[in-house]
C-alpha positions in Angstrom: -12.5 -49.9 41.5 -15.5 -52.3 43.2 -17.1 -48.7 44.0 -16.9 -48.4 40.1 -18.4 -51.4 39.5 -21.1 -50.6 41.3 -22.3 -47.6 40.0 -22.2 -49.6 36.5 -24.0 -52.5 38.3 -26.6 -50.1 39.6 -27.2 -48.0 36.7 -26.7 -49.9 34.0 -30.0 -49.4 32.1 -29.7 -45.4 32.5 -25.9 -46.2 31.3 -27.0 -48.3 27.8 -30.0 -46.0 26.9 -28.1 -43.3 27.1 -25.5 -44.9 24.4 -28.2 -45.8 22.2 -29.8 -42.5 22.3 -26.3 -41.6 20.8 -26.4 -44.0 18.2 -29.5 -43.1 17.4 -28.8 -39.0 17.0 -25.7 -40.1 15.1 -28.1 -42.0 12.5 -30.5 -39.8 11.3 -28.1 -37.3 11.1 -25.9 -39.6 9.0 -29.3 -40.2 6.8 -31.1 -37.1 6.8 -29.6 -34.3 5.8 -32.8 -31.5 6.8 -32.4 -33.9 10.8 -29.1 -33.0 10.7 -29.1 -29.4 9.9 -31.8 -29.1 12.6 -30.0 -30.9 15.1 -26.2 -29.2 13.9 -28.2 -25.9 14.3 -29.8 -26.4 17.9 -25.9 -28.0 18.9 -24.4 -24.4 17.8 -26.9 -22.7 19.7 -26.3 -24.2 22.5 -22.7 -24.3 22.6 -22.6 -20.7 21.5 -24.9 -19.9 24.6 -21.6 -21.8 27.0 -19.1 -19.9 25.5 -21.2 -16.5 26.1 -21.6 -17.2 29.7 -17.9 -18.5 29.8 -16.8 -15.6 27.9 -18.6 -13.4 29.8 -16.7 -13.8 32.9 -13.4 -14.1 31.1 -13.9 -10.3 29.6 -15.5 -8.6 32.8 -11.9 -7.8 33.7 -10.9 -6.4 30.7 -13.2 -3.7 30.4 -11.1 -0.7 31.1 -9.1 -1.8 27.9 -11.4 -3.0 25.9 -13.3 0.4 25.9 -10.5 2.2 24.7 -9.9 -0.1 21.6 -13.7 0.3 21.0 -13.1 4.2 21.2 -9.9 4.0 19.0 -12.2 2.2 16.7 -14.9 4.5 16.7 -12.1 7.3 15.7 -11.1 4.7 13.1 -15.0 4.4 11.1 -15.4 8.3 11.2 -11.9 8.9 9.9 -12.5 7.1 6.8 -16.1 8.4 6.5 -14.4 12.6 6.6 -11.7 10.9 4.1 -13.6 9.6 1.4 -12.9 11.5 -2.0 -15.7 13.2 -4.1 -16.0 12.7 -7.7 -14.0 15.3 -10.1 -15.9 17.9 -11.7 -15.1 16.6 -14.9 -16.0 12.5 -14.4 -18.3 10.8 -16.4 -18.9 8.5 -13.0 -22.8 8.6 -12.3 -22.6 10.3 -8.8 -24.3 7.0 -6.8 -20.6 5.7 -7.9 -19.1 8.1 -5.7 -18.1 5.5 -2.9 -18.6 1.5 -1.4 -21.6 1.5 0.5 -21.6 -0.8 4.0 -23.1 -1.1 7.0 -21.6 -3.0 10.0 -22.7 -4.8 13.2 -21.1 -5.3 15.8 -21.0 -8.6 17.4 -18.7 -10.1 20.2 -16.6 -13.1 19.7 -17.4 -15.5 22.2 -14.8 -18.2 20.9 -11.4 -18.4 19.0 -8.7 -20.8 18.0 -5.8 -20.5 16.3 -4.3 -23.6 16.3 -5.7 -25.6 13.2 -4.9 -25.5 10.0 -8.8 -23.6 9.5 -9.4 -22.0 12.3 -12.3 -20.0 13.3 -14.3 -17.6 15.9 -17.6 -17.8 16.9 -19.4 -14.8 16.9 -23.0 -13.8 19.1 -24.8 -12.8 16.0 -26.7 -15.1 13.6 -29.1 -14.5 11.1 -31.5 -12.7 13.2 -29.2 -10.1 13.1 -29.0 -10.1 9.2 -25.8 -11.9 9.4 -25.6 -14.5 6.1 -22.8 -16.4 4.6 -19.6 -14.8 2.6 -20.0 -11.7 4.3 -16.2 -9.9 5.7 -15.6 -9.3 9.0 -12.7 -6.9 10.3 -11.8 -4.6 13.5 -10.4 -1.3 13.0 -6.9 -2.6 12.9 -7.0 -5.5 10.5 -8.8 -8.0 8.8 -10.3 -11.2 10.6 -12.0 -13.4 8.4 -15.1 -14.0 6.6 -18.7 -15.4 7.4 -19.0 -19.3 6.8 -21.9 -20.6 8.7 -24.7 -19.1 10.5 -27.8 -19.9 13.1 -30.1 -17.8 14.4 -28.1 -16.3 17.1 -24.6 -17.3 16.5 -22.0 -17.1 13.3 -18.7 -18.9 12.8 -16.3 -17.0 11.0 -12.8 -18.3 9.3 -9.8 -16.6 9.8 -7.7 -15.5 8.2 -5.3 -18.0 9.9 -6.2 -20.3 7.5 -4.8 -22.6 4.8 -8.2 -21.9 2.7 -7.9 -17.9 3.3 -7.0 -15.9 0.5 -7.5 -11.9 0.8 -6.4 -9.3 -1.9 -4.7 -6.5 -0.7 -2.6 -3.5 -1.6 1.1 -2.1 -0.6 0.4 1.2 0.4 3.5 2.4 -0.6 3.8 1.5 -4.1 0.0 0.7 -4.7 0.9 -3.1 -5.6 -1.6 -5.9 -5.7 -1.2 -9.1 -3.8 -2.2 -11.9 -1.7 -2.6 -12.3 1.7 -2.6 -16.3 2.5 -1.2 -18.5 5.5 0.9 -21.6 4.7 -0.7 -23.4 7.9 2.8 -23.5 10.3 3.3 -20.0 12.4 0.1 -18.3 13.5 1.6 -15.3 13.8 3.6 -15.4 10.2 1.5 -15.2 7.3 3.2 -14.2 3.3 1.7 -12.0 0.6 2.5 -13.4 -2.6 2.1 -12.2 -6.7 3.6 -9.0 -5.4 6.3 -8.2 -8.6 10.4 -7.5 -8.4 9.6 -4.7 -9.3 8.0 -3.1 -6.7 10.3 -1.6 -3.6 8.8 -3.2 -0.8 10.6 -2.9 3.0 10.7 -4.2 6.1 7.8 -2.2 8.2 5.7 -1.4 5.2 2.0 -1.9 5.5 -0.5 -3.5 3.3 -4.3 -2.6 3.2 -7.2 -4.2 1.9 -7.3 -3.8 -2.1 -11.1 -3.3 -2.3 -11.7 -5.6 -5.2 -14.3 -7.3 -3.4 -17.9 -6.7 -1.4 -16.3 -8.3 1.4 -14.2 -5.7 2.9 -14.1 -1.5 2.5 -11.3 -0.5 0.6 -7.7 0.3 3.0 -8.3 -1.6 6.2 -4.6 -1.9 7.4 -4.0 -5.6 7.2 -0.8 -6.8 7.3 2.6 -5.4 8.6 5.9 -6.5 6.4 8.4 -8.3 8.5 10.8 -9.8 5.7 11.6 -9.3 2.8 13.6 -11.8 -0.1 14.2 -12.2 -3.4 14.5 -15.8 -5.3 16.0 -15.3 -8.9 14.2 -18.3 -10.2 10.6 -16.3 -9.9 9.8 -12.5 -11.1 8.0 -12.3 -7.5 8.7 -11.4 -3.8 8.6 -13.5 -1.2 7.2 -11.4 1.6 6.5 -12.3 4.9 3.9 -10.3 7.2 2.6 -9.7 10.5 -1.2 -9.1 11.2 -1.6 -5.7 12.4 -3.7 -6.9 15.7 -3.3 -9.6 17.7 -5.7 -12.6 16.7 -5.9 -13.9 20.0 -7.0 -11.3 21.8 -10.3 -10.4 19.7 -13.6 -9.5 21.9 -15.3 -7.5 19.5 -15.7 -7.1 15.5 -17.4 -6.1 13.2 -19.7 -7.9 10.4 -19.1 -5.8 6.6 -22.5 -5.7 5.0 -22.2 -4.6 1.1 -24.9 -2.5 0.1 -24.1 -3.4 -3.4 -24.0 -7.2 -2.8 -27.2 -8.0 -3.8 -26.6 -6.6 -7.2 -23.0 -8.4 -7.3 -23.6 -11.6 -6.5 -26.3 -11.4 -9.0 -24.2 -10.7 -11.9 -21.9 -13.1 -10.7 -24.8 -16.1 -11.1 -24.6 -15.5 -14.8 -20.9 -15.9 -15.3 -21.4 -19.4 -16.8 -17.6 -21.2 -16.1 
């Protein structure tokens, strides 16, 4: 304790300036909002820059496994490319309809959570990659969020472990619509919800991305059924799921980039509310 009191004794000048350089960072960000984004944006690269090197060593002895997921992935993107399904002779569809045009990038999460209520990754690519807000991100197995805030060299992305989550998607079984949304309790246990009575849905079944959006392609397995009820005082299912991928364990992903967003969110702007 005296030794204690004599490193305060002795560096007490050092020990206030520092403290009100604090107070001083904290009050022109409280005030100025372009300060703040400057100074939240130099904070994110830097932290970002901790977790890479932190990261880094964490995943050099993963390797051997991680290149086979990339591989199966690989497999994954060029399957659905030989799949895609021309127009009929007979359609009226102008041919440029054919198929949902995206690109993807490939970044590497460098930092996860999964225990708050919103969680998020942070990914190493920012918007000199061409990464921008709202845009989907997913591996080959699932979905994992979407696109929330950006800097130059780092994203953060929500999950989709996350009260504010909400991702349409489609029993692949039965072609029903639904909801996939998290009720902010089990990590691991997330519910699809408007799915009617009566649809047959079972224990096991999967549910894919619907492709009602520019976020994600159309039929990214998402979600794997793990119960089933039925509550006579609604004309829905109560359905709880699995993800199809472990959240925890993410190294790399992939960023969706809508070819057709441009156009989208354009149209969108004029929907007057």
């Amino acid at each position: 304790m005296r030794n204690l009191f004599y490193l305060i004794e002795r560096f007490h000048l050092l020990i206030a300036l520092l403290i009100l350089e604090g107070l001083a960072v904290a009050l022109i960000r409280k005030d100025n909002a372009y300060q703040d984004s400057i100074i939240g944006n130099a904070s994110s690269n830097v932290s970002g820059k901790i977790y890479t090197v932190r990261n880094n060593v964490v995943q050099f002895f993963d390797l051997v496994d991680e290149n086979k997921r990339l591989a199966n992935e690989n497999i994954f993107f060029l399957s659905q490319l030989k799949s895609e399904q021309p127009i009929p002779v007979d359609s009226t569809l102008p041919s440029q309809s054919e198929t949902a045009l995206f690109d993807y990038i490939v970044a590497k999460v460098i930092d996860n959570d999964v225990t708050q209520s919103v969680n998020y990754l942070m990914i190493d690519k920012g918007t000199n990659d061409g990464v921008e807000r709202g845009l989907g991100v997913i591996i080959g197995s699932g979905v994992v969020g979407i696109v929330t805030h950006t800097s130059k060299d780092y994203s953060l992305v929500m999950s989709v472990i996350s009260t504010k989550s909400r991702i349409s998607v489609k029993h692949k079984e039965t072609d029903a619509f639904g909801n996939l949304t998290w009720d902010g309790t089990d990590p691991w246990r997330l519910s699809v919800d408007n799915v009617s009575k009566t649809n047959t849905v079972a224990i096991g079944d999967t549910f894919y991305t619907a492709g009602y959006s520019n976020f994600f392609p159309p039929k990214i397995p998402t979600a794997i059924v793990t119960d089933v009820e039925q509550d006579p005082s609604t004309s829905f299912l109560y359905i709880d799921v699995a993800l199809s991928y472990d959240m925890d364990k993410l190294n790399y992903v992939y960023i969706v980039k809508s070819k057709d967003k441009p156009q989208i969110d354009s149209l969108k702007s004029l929907i007057i509310n």
